[in-house]
C-alpha positions, 0 to 999 in steps of 0.5 A: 277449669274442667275439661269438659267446660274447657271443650264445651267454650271452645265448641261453642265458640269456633263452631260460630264460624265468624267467631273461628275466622277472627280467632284465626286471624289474631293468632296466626303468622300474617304471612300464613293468614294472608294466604288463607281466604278464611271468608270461605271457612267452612266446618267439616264433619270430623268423623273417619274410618282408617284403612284398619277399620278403626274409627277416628273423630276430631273435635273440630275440622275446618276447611279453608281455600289457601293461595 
Protein backbone atom coordinates (compact mmCIF):
# COMPACT_ATOMS: atom_id res chain seq x y z
CA UNK A 1 0.00 0.00 0.00
CA UNK A 2 1.43 3.64 -0.76
CA UNK A 3 2.15 5.78 1.72
CA UNK A 4 -0.05 8.26 1.19
CA UNK A 5 -3.17 5.75 1.14
CA UNK A 6 -1.61 4.30 4.33
CA UNK A 7 -1.67 7.75 6.28
CA UNK A 8 -4.87 8.86 4.35
CA UNK A 9 -6.63 5.22 6.16
CA UNK A 10 -5.30 6.01 9.15
CA UNK A 11 -6.42 9.96 9.29
CA UNK A 12 -9.58 8.80 8.36
CA UNK A 13 -10.22 6.44 10.73
CA UNK A 14 -8.69 7.84 14.28
CA UNK A 15 -9.69 11.36 13.19
CA UNK A 16 -13.48 9.60 14.25
CA UNK A 17 -12.92 9.72 17.76
CA UNK A 18 -15.46 6.72 18.57
CA UNK A 19 -13.29 4.94 15.88
CA UNK A 20 -9.81 5.73 18.12
CA UNK A 21 -11.31 4.66 21.45
CA UNK A 22 -12.42 1.21 20.26
CA UNK A 23 -8.96 0.84 18.51
CA UNK A 24 -7.32 1.85 21.68
CA UNK A 25 -9.12 -0.53 23.51
CA UNK A 26 -8.68 -3.80 21.35
CA UNK A 27 -4.81 -3.21 21.33
CA UNK A 28 -4.00 -1.74 24.39
CA UNK A 29 -2.76 -3.93 27.61
CA UNK A 30 -6.16 -3.75 29.56
CA UNK A 31 -4.22 -3.07 32.60
CA UNK A 32 -3.44 0.45 30.78
CA UNK A 33 -6.71 0.56 29.14
CA UNK A 34 -8.66 0.48 32.42
CA UNK A 35 -6.86 3.24 33.44
CA UNK A 36 -7.43 5.44 30.59
CA UNK A 37 -11.16 7.32 30.51
CA UNK A 38 -10.86 6.92 26.68
CA UNK A 39 -14.80 8.23 26.74
CA UNK A 40 -13.31 11.62 27.27
CA UNK A 41 -10.46 11.28 24.07
CA UNK A 42 -10.18 14.30 22.46
CA UNK A 43 -7.86 15.10 19.23
CA UNK A 44 -5.42 17.97 19.55
CA UNK A 45 -4.02 20.31 17.33
CA UNK A 46 -0.49 18.71 16.72
CA UNK A 47 1.59 21.63 15.61
CA UNK A 48 4.72 22.97 18.07
CA UNK A 49 7.56 25.42 17.91
CA UNK A 50 10.70 24.08 20.10
CA UNK A 51 12.49 26.40 22.07
CA UNK A 52 15.34 26.68 18.95
CA UNK A 53 12.39 27.96 16.96
CA UNK A 54 12.06 24.99 14.80
CA UNK A 55 8.48 23.86 13.90
CA UNK A 56 7.59 20.42 14.73
CA UNK A 57 4.09 18.65 13.51
CA UNK A 58 2.32 15.41 14.53
CA UNK A 59 -0.12 13.33 12.66
CA UNK A 60 -2.45 12.82 15.20
CA UNK A 61 -2.14 13.87 18.92
CA UNK A 62 -4.63 12.85 21.51
CA UNK A 63 -5.49 13.65 25.03
CA UNK A 64 -6.87 11.28 27.20
CA UNK A 65 -7.70 11.72 31.41
CA UNK A 66 -5.85 8.71 33.04
CA UNK A 67 -6.51 7.39 36.64
Amino acid sequence: MPHDSHDSLVKATFTRIDFAADEFRAVLPSALARRLDLDELALCPGSFVSDELRQQHTDLLFRVPHY
